[in-house]
C-alpha positions, 0 to 999 in steps of 0.5 A: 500500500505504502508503494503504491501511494509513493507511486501515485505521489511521483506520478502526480509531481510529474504531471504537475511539472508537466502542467506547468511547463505547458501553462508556462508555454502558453503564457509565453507564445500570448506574451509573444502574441502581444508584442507582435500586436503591439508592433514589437516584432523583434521582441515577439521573435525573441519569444517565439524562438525561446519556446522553440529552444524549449521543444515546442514545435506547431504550425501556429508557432512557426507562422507567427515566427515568420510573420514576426521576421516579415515584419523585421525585414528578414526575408530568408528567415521568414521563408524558412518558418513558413517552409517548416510550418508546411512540413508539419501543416501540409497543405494549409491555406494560409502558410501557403498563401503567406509563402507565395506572398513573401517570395514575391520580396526575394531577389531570385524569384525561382523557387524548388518546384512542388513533388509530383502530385503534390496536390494528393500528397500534401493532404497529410503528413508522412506521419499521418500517411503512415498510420492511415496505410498501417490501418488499411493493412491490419484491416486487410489481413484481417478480413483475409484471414477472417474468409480463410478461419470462417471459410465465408464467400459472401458478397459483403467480405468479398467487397470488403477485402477488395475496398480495403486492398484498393484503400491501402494502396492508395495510401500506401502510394501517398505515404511513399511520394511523400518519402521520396520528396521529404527524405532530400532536406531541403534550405534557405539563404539566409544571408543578404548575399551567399556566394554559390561556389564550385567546391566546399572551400573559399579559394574555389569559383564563385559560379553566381551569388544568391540572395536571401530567400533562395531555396534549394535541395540539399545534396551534401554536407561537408565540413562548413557547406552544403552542396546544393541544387537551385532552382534553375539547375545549378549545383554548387557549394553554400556555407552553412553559416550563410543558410539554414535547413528546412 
């Protein structure tokens, strides 16, 4: 008895620790909220980056953090925030409109294009293309194996296993273009200007200078840059100090 009063005890500290972390974060994302109001943008994203230094990570967080650095007049970082908020919130009309809206304040207009079939595979999230496939599959097996145990023929299990196979490959289909296009990282300047050079070093040619708010796939780190593929089809080198990973 004694044992299990000291579990429930450790038990109810923890949730309150718990508790208060999360009162705390919401204090604080309000607090930012405010600033933002206000006109305070710098101050709102001094919060907004505080909350993410303590794991927090929503779509809401990191709109508000790009709306905060539009505002500031940092461009590239407010691409970025849009570019993760649509990650975790694919298909969201307001990130995406907010997205084309803030690209229009970029020097070099060309942007990474969308995956093929974004408009099926941005209606969920990897995470969620998985789950939904893992359930059409465990349901599939089970109506297979429910005909062979029971020895049924009807009409109703027939239609049932056909739906749920055809069902599962759709979302099988979804959950696999969605990995192929998420599993290349994709990255932003977030510098003025970044030279786009022919190897990781500084004493090789600077093919083209980007500017703030490019993005790009990343193909490579090594050391201090990221080998990338812009837009227009050009390969080449960017510090890491000079970008950022979506």
């Amino acid at each position: 008895m004694k044992k299990l009063f000291c579990f429930f005890l450790i038990l109810s500290f923890l949730f309150a620790i718990s508790w208060g972390k999360e009162n705390a974060a919401v204090k604080t994302f309000r607090e930012a909220n405010r600033l933002y109001d206000g006109q305070n943008y710098n101050g709102a994203a001094q919060l907004y980056e505080k909350l993410m230094e303590e794991g927090v990570r929503t779509p809401a967080l990191y709109y508000n953090l790009a709306s905060a650095y539009f505002k500031s007049k940092e461009t590239g970082k407010s691409i970025l925030y849009l570019l993760r908020a649509r990650k975790l919130s694919p298909g969201d009309e307001d990130v995406e409109g907010n997205l084309r809206f803030v690209s229009q304040f970029t020097l070099d207009k060309g942007n990474l294009t969308s995956p093929p079939l974004a408009f099926f595979t941005d209606q969920l999230t990897l995470g969620q293309w998985a789950f939904w496939a893992s359930i059409l599959y465990f349901l599939l097996i089970g109506l297979i194996c429910g005909r062979i145990w029971f020895k049924s023929r009807t009409l109703l299990i027939r239609s049932g296993i056909w739906l749920a196979g055809i069902l599962f490959l759709f979302l099988a289909c979804g959950f696999y273009l969605r990995w192929s296009w998420e599993k290349v990282p994709q990255g932003v300047i977030l510098a003025r200007e970044a030279a786009v050079k022919s190897g990781p070093r500084d004493d090789f040619v600077t093919q083209l200078l980007g500017h703030e708010g490019l993005t790009f796939q990343i193909l490579e780190e090594r050391e201090d840059y990221y080998e990338v593929l812009l837009p227009n089809g050009v390969k080449g080198w960017v510090k890491k100090e000079e970008a950022a990973e979506v």
